[in-house]
C-alpha positions in Angstrom: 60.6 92.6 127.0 59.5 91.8 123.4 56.9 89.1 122.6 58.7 85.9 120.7 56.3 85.1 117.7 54.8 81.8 117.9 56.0 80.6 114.7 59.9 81.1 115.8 59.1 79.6 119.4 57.8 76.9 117.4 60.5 76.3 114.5 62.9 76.2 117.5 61.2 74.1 119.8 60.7 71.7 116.8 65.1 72.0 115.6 65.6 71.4 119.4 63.5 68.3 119.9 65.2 66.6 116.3 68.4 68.1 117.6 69.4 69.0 120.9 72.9 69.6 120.8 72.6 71.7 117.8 74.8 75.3 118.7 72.9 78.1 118.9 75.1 79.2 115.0 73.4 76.1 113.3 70.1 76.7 114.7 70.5 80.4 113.7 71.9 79.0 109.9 68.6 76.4 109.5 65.9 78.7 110.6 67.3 82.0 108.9 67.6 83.7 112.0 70.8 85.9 113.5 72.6 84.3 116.1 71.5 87.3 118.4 67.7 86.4 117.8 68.2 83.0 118.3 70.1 83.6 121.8 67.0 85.9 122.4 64.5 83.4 122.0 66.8 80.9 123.8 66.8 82.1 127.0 63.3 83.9 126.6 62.3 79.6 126.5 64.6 78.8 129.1 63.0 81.8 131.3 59.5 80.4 130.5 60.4 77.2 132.0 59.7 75.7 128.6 63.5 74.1 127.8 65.8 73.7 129.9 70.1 73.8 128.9 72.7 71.3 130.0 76.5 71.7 129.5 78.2 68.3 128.4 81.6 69.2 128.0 83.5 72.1 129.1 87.4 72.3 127.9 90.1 74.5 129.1 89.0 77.0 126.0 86.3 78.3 127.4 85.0 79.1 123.9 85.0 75.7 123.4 82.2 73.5 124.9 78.9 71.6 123.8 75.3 72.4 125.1 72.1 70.1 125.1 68.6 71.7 125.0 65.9 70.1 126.7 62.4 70.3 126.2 60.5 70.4 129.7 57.2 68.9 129.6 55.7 72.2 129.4 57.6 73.0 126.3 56.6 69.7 124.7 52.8 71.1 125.5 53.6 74.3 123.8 55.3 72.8 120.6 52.2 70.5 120.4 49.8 73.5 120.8 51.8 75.5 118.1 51.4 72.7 115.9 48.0 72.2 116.3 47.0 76.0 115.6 49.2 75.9 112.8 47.7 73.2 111.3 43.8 74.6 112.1 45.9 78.1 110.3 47.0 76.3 107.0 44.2 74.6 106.9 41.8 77.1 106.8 44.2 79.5 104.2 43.6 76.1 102.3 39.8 76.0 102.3 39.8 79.8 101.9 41.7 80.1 98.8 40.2 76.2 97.2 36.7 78.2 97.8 38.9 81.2 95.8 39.5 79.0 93.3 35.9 77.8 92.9 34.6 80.8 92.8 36.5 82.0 89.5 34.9 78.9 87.8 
C-alpha cells in the first residue's frame, strides 16, 4: 500500500476537524485533490485508527446520504504533530533563506 504524505494527512485532518460533514467531493475541491485520492487517504485514516466515519442520514436513494468524520484522539495527536513539524519546516526555510538574503548584502 502507498505511503499518504504527511502534508495531505495533514490538510485533511485539519478540513475534517473545521468541517466534519464535509463530502469527500468538497474536500477533494478545497484541497485540490481527485475525489479518488481523497477516498484513498480516507480510509487509509480510518484504517490507522486515526478518524473514525459516522452515517447521519441514510434515504431511500442510496446515493443520497450525509457522513461525519471524526477525529479519534490519536488523530488529533497526529494533526498536532504535523503541525508542529511543519511549523519547525517553515520556520527553518525562513531562517535559511533571511540568512540568503543577508548574505547578498
Amino acid at each position: 500500500m502507498k505511503k499518504i504524505n504527511s502534508q495531505d494527512n495533514l490538510e485533511i485532518l485539519r478540513n475534517i476537524d473545521k468541517n466534519p460533514q464535509a463530502s469527500q467531493r468538497d474536500l477533494a475541491a478545497k484541497l485540490g485533490f481527485s475525489i479518488g485520492k481523497i477516498n484513498y487517504c480516507i480510509k487509509a485514516l480510518q484504517n490507522k485508527g486515526l478518524i473514525k466515519i459516522k452515517n447521519l442520514q441514510k434515504k431511500k436513494n442510496k446515493l443520497s446520504y450525509i457522513q461525519e468524520y471524526i477525529l479519534t484522539p490519536q488523530g488529533m495527536s497526529l494533526r498536532t504533530k504535523l503541525t508542529i513539524d511543519f511549523m519547525k519546516r517553515k520556520l527553518k526555510e525562513y531562517d535559511e533563506l533571511k540568512k540568503e538574503l543577508n548574505d547578498k548584502n
